[in-house]
Every structure is written in C-alpha cells, then in structure tokens.
C-alpha positions as CSV (number, residue, x, y, z in Angstrom):
1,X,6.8,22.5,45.2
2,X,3.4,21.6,43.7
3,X,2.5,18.3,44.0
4,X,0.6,16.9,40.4
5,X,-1.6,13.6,39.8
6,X,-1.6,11.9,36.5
7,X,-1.6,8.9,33.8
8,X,1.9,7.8,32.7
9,X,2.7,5.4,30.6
10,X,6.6,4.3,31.5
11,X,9.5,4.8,29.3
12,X,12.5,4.0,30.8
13,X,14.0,3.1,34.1
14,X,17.3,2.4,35.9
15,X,18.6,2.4,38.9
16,X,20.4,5.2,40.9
17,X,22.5,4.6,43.8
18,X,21.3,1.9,46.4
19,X,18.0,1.9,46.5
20,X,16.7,4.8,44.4
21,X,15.5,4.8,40.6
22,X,15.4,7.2,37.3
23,X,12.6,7.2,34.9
24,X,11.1,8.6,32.0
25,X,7.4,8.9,31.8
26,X,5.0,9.8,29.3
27,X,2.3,11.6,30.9
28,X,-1.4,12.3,29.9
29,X,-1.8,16.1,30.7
30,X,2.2,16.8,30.8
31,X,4.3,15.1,28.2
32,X,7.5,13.4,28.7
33,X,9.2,14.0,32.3
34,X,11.8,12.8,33.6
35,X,11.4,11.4,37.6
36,X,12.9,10.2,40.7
37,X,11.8,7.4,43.0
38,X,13.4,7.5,46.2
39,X,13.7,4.3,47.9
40,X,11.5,2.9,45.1
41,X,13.9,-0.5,45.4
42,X,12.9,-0.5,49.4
43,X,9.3,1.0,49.5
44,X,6.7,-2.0,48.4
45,X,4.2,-0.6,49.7
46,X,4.5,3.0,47.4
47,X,6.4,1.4,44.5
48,X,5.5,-2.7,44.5
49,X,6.3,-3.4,41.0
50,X,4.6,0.0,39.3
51,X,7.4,1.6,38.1
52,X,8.6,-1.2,35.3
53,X,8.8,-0.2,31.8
54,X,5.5,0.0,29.7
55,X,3.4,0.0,32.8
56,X,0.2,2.1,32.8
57,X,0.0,4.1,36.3
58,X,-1.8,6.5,37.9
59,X,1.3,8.5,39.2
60,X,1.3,11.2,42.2
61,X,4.7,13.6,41.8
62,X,6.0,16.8,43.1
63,X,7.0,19.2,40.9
64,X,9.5,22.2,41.2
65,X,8.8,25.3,39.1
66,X,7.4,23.0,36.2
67,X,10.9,22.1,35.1
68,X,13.6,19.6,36.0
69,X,13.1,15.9,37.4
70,X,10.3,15.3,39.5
71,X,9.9,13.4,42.9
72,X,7.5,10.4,42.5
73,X,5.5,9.9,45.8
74,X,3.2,7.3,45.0
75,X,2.1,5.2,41.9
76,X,-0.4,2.5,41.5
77,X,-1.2,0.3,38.8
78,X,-3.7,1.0,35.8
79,X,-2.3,-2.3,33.6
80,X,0.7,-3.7,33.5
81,X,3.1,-4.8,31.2
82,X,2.2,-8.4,32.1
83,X,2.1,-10.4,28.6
84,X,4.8,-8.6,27.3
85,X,7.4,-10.3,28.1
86,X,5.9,-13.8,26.9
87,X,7.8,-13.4,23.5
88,X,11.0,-11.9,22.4
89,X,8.8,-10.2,19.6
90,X,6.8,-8.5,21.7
91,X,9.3,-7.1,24.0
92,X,11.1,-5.6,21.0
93,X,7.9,-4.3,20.1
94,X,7.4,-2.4,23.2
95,X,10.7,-1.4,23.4
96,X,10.5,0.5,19.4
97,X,7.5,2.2,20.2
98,X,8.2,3.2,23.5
99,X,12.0,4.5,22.5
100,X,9.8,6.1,19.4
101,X,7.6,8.3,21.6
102,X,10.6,9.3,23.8
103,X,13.4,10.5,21.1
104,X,10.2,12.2,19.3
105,X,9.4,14.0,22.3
106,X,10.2,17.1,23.8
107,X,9.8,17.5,27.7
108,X,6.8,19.0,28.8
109,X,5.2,18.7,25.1
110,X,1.5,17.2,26.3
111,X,0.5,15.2,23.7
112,X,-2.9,13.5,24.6
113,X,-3.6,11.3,21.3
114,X,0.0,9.9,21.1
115,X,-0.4,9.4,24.8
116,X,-3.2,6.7,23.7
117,X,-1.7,5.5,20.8
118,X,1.0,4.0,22.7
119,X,-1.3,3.0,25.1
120,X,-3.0,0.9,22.3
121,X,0.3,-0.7,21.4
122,X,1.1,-1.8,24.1
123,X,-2.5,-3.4,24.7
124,X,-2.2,-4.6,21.6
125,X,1.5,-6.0,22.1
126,X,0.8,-7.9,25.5
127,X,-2.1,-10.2,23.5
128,X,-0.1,-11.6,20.6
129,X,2.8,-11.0,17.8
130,X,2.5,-7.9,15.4
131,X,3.2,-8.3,11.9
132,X,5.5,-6.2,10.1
133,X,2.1,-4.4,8.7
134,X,0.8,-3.5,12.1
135,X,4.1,-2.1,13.1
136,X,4.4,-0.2,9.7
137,X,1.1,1.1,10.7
138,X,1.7,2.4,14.0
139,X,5.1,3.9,12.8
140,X,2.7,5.7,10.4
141,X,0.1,6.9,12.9
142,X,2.8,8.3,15.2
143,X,4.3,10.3,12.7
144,X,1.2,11.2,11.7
145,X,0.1,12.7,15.6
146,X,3.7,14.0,16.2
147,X,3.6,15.7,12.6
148,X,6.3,14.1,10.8
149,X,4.0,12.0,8.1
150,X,6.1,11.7,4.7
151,X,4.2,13.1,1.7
152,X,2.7,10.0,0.4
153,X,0.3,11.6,-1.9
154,X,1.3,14.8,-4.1
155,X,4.9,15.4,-5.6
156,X,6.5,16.8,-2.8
157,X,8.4,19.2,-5.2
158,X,5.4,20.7,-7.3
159,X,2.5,19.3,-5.5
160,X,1.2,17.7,-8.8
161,X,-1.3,14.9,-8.1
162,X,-0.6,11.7,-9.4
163,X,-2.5,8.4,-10.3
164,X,-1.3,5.6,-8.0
165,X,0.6,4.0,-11.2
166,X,3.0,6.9,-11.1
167,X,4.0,7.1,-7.7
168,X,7.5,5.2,-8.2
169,X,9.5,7.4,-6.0
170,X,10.6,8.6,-2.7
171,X,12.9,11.0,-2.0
172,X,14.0,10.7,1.9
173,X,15.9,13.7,1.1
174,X,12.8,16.1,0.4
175,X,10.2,13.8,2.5
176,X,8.0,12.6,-0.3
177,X,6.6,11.2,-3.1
178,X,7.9,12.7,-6.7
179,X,6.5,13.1,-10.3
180,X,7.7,11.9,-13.0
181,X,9.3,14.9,-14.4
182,X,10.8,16.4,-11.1
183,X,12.6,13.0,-11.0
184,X,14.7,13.9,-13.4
185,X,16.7,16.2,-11.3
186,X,16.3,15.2,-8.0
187,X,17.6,13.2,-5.8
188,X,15.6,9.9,-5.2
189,X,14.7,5.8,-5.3
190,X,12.5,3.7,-7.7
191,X,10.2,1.5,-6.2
192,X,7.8,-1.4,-7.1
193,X,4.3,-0.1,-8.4
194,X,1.9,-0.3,-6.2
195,X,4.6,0.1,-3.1
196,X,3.5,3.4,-2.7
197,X,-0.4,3.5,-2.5
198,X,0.0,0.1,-0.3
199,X,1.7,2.0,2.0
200,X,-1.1,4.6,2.0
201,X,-3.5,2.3,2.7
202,X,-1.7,0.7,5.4
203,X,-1.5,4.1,7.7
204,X,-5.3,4.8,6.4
205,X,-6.4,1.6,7.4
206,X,-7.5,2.6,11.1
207,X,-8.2,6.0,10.8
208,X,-12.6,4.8,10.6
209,X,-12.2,2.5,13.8
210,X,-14.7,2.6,16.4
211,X,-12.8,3.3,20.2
212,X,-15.1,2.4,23.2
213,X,-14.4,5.3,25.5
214,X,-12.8,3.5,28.5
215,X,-11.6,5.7,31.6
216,X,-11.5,8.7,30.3
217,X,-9.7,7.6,26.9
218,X,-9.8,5.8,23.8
219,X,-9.3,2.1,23.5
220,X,-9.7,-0.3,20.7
221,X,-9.4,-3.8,19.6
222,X,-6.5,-3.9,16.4
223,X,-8.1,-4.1,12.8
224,X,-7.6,-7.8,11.3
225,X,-7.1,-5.8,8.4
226,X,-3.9,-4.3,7.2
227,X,-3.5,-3.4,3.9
228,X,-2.9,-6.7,2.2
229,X,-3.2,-6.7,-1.7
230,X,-3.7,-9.7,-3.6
231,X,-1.6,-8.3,-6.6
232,X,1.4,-7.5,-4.8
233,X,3.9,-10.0,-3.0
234,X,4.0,-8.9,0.5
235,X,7.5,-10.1,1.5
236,X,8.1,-7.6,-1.6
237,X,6.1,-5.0,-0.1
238,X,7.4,-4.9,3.3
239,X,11.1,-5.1,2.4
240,X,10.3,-1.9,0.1
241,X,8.0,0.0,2.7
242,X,10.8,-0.8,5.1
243,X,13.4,0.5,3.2
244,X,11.5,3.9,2.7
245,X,10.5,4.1,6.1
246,X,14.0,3.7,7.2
247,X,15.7,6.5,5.0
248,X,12.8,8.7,5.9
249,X,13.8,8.4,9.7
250,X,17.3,8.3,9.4
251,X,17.9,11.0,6.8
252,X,15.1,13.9,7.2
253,X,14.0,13.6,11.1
254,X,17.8,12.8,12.1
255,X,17.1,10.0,14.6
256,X,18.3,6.2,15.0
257,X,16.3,4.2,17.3
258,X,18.8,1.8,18.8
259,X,15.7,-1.0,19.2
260,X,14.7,-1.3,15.7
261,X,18.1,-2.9,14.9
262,X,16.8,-5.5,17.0
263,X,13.4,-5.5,16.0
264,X,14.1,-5.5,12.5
265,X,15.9,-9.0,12.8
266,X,13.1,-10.7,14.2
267,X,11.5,-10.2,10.6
C-alpha cells in the first residue's frame, strides 16, 4: 500500500458510520478519487475542518494497487471555502461547478488545467456574485478542457464557414452550429442573430489573460469583461445562450446536474 501526497480540491462529502467520512476529491496529479477518512469526525488534530467541500488541501493518502477508495492520513489547508457560504448564490455556484467536474470525470483521469480552473472558480466564487456571463463562461471553458466544446463556428454537418449573420441555428442533436441549407433537413432551433457569435465571444473572452504563477499553478483575477454587446439585449441573450447550453448538456453529453436546477432559479 503506497502512500501518495497531493493537491485536491474537495468534491463531495458525507458521513459514514459514527465517526468516519466519504469523499470525492479532485486531485492535481491523479484525477478524481474517491477516499476514506477514518475518525475524521473525532481526529482535530489530522482532519480540523479540511475535509469540507470546495476546500483546497494538501492531502496525504494511501493507496492500494492504484484503484479503489483511498485511506486519507492527513490533510492540511491550502484555502478554504471560507466566503462561500456568505450568499446563497455563491454556494450554488460552487456546488454547479464542483458537481460539473465530478459527473465529467472519470476516476483516475489526471486532468491538470481543469484541476485549476475549478480552482479559479472557486477563488473567484468566495469574493462576490457571478453573473450569468461568468458562469456561461466557465461552463464553456470546462467543456472546452474536458473536450466536449459544441461547434460554435463551422456547420457542424458540412463544415462550411459562415458569416456571424448566418449563424441562426443549433442543433443539440448533432452538437453545433448549422448552415443555411443543411437546415433544411435537419433537426434544429432558430435563434436571435447575434446569439451565436455572443456566445463565442463569451468562452473566448479569457483565453489572452495573464495568470501569476502562484505555488506551482495558475491563478488569476476574473476579467471585468464578458462579452456584453451594446446591440443585443442581454436578458435576451442569456435566456437564448441558456437554452442552447442546456439542450447541448442534456441531449448530446447525457448528463443532468441536479444543482443547476437550483442555480438556474437564482437568475
């Protein structure tokens, strides 16, 4: 039994039995894991307060043949979730993004950059409200790292390009954008103009940030700017992105996150 040291960002936890507790972390160098925390209810000095959701920790485990829970020994606070919990919004923000990363996951699957952008959310989530733009956007950029980004720019049938005043509609069905003339026999909905290429520009917005390199990782202050357009009403624009972004989810990656029905009422 090989005993590992690590990052982890935590998922999920519950308690088991008396005094022990079950969690899901997402790890820098491993992925998601599942792990055990004997006695973590009765040990303050291994466990004080470390293992709550959407804590950063440094995390000390033992490991069994790479596979199967792990046995937490020891964890210690990088940041916690302190800030958080100050608004309903914010917890429900936390709660999407972390839920995201772990029904997008598979166990074991080390993935370092979605590792810090849900490290950035959360960051991001403990100093004030999101808008419904930043949380578009990091919807975006997660799809984007865990290679599930909707075709936003080419008809997803042909692969004709198209000027931004013909990109009217989304097919959740085949995962993209569609011409003009393959949307006459394909499945598909009409949006607003200018839906479309907003929504572009909203998961483009970050991609030139600077990141301070900060322990090892990446780090950043969020953009003030997220894709506003003067010519298009925003209320408009985020019902419409919402919509697409929904039958995207549901329809071609097969998943229902259980806190976006809670999120989304908060908007």
């Amino acid at each position: 039994m090989a005993l590992h040291k690590d990052e982890a960002i935590v998922l999920f936890k519950r308690a088991y039995g008396e005094s022990d507790r079950i969690m899901r972390l997402f790890t820098l160098t491993s992925g998601k894991i599942a792990a055990i925390a004997k006695g973590a209810s009765k040990s303050q000095k291994r466990f004080s307060n470390t293992l709550e959701p959407f804590n950063h920790i440094r995390v000390e485990y033992f490991d069994k043949h790479d596979r199967g829970m792990v046995r937490v020994d020891n964890a210690d606070i990088v940041e916690t979730n302190s800030g958080i919990e100050v608004t309903l919004k914010r917890a429900c923000i936390a709660g999407f993004f972390t839920e995201f990363v772990d029904r997008f996951t598979k166990e074991r699957e080390r993935n370092v950059d979605l590792f810090y952008v849900l490290k950035e959310i959360l960051e991001g989530a403990k100093q004030r409200d999101f808008p419904y733009t930043d949380i578009l956007y990091y919807e975006l950029r997660m799809l984007d790292v865990l290679g599930y980004m909707p075709n936003l720019t080419a008809c997803v049938y042909c692969g004709r390009e198209m000027d931004d005043d013909k990109k009217l509609y989304f097919s959740s069905e085949r995962g993209g954008v569609l011409c003009p003339v393959c949307v006459k026999s394909l499945p598909h909905k009409t949006y607003s103009e200018g839906t479309i290429p907003r929504l572009v520009s909203v998961g483009n917005n970050h991609h030139g940030s600077t990141f301070e390199v900060r322990d090892g990782g990446r780090s950043g202050p969020l953009s003030p700017f997220l894709g506003e357009s003067p010519s298009m009403d925003s209320k408009r624009f985020e019902g419409e992105a919402r919509h697409i972004m929904e039958g995207f989810i549901s329809f071609h990656l097969d998943v229902e996150l259980k806190s976006y029905r809670i999120l989304k009422g908060l908007f």
